[in-house]
C-alpha positions as CSV (number, residue, x, y, z in Angstrom):
1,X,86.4,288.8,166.0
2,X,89.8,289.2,164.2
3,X,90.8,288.2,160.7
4,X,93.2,285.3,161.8
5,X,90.5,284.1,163.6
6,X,88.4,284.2,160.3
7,X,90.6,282.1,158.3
8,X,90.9,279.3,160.8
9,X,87.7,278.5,161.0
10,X,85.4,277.6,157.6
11,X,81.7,279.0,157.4
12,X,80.0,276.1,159.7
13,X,82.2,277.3,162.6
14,X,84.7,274.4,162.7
15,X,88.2,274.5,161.9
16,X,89.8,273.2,159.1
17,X,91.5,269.9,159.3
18,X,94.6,268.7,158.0
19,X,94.9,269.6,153.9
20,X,93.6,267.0,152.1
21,X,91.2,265.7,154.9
22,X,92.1,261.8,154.3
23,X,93.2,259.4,157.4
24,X,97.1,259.9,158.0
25,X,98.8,257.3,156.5
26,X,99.1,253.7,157.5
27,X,95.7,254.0,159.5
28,X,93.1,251.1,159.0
29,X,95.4,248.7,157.4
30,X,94.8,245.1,158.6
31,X,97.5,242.3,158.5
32,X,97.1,238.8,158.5
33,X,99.7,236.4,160.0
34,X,100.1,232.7,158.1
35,X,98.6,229.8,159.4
36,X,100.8,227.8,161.3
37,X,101.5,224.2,159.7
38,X,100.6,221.2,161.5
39,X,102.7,218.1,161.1
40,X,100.2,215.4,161.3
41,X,100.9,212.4,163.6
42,X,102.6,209.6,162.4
43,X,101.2,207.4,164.9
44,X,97.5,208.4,164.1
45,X,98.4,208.1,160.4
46,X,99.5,204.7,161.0
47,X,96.3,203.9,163.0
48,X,93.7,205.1,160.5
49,X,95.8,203.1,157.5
50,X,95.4,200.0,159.9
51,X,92.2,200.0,160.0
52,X,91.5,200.4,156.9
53,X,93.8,197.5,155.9
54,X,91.7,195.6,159.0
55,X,88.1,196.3,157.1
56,X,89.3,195.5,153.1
57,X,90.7,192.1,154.9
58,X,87.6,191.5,156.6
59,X,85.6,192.8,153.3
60,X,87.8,190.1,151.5
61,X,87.4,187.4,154.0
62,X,83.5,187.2,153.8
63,X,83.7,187.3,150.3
64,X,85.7,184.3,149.8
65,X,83.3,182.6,152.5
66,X,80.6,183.5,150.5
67,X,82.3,181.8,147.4
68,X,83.4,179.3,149.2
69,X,80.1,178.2,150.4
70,X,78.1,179.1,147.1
71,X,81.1,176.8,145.7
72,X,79.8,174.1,147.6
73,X,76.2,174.2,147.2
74,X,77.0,173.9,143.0
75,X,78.9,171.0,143.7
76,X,76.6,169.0,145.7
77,X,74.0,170.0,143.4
78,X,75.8,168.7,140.3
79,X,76.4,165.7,142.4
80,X,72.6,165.0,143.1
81,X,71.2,165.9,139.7
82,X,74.1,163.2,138.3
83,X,72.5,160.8,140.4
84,X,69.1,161.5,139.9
85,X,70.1,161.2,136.2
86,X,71.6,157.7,136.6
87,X,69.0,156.5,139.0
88,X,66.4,157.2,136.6
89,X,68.3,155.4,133.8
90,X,68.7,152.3,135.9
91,X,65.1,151.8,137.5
92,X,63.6,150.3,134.4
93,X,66.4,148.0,134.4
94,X,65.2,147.1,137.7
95,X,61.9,147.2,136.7
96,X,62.1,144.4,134.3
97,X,64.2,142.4,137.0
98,X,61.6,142.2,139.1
99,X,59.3,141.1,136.8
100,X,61.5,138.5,135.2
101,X,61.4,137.2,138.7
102,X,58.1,137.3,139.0
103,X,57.6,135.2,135.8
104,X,60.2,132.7,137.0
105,X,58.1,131.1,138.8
106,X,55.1,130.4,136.3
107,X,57.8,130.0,133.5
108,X,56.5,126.8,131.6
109,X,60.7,126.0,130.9
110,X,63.9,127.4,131.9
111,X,65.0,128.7,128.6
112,X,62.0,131.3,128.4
113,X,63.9,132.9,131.7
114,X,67.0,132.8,130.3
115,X,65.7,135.0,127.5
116,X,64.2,137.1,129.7
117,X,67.3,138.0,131.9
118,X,69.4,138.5,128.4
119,X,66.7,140.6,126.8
120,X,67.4,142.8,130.3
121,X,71.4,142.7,130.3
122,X,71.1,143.9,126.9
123,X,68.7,146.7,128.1
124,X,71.4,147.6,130.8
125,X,74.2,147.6,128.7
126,X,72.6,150.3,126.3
127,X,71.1,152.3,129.6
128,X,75.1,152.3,130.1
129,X,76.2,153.8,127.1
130,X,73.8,156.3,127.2
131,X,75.1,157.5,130.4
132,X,78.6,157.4,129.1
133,X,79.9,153.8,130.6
134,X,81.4,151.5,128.3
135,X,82.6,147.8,128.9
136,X,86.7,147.6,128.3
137,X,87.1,145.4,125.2
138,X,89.2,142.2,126.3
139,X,89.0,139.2,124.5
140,X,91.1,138.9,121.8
141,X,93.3,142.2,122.5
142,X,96.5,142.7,123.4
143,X,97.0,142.9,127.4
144,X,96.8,146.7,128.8
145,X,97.6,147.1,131.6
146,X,95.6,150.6,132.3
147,X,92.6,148.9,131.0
148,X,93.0,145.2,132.2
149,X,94.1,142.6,134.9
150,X,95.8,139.7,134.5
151,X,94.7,136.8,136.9
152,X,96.0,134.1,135.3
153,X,98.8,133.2,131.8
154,X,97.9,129.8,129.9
155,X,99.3,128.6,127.2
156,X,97.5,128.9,124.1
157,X,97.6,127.7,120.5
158,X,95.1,130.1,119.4
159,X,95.8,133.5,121.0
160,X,99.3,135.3,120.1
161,X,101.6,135.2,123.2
162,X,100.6,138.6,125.0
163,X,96.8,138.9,124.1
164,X,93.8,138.3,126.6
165,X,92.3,134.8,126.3
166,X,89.3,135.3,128.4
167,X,87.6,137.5,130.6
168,X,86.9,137.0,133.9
169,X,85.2,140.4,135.0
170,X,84.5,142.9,132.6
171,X,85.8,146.4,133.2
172,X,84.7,149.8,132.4
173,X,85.3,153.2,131.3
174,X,82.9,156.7,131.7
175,X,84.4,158.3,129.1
176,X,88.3,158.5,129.2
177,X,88.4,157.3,133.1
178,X,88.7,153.8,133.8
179,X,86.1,153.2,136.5
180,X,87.0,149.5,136.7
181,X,89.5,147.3,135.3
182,X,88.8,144.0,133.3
183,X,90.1,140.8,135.0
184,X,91.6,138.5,132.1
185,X,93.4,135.6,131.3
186,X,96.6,136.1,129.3
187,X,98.1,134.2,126.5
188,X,102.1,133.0,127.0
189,X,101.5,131.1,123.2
190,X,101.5,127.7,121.9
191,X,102.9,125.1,124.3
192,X,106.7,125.0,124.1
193,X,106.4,128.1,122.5
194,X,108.6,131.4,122.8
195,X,108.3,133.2,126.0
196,X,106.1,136.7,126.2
197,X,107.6,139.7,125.6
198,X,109.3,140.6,129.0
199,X,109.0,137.6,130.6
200,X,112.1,135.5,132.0
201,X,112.9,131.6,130.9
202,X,111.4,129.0,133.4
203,X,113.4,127.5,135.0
């Protein structure tokens, strides 16, 4: 074997590779392209926003049915506990009615069934007040008219022109609301007197 074919060849038998024995250049490298960007739909974006507009409205309707009907239920239960309240107010009123009429008719004179029925319109007018009615006062006061309603003018020496002379009907307030008004008789002043306030000359 010759000497040139010594030097190309190492002690294992194989020839020598390129000097430095790494991978040429450039071999192996991997490159990696960009994703591509997808426009998204304007038509699907305006779908999906839709329907979620659709389920807040339908999330808000059956709320405000809910409210609506819970609303309702506290009303007409505030309206039947009022009127349990007054009902029990006003049965012993009753109560004694019925008894008073029951009495009647063994009464030994009339004037112990008078007392009877004022000793029970005296019990009603307190079970009023304590339920918040009160009668209008009339008599003697000058004519208002969101509190009073005039029937009738007389003439009167007694009463100032302007002022209620009688009452007719009483009226009555629960609390600041009129629930009916008092039907009075109003004074135009002493006979040949000056004319009410308001009021135009006879002729």
């Amino acid at each position: 074997m010759s000497q040139a074919d010594d030097g190309s060849k190492d002690g294992t038998g194989f020839e020598d590779g390129p000097q430095g024995g790494g991978a040429a250049a450039g071999e192996g490298e991997v490159t990696f392209a960009e994703p591509e960007l997808v426009e998204p739909d304007p038509l699907e974006v305006a779908k999906a926003e839709a329907q979620k507009f659709r389920e807040q409205l339908l999330r808000t309707a059956a709320d405000f049915d809910n409210f609506r009907k819970r609303s309702r239920r506290e009303v007409e239960d505030a309206s039947r506990k009022g009127k349990e309240t007054t009902v029990k107010e006003l049965l012993p009123v009753f109560d004694n009615l019925e008894r008073a009429l029951t009495s009647a008719d063994n009464a030994p004179d009339v004037k112990s069934v008078a007392d009877g029925l004022r000793m029970i319109v005296r019990q009603f007018g307190t079970t009023l007040e304590k339920i918040g009615i009160k009668r209008v006062q009339s008599v003697g006061k000058p004519f208002d008219p969101s509190q009073h309603e005039a029937i009738q003018q007389i003439e009167s020496a007694e009463v100032p022109p302007g002022c209620v002379v009688a009452e007719v009907q009483p009226g009555y307030m629960l609390g600041d609301q009129l629930l009916r008004a008092a039907m009075v008789v109003v004074s135009k002043g002493a006979p040949g007197g000056e004319e009410s306030p308001g009021e135009e000359p006879a002729n």
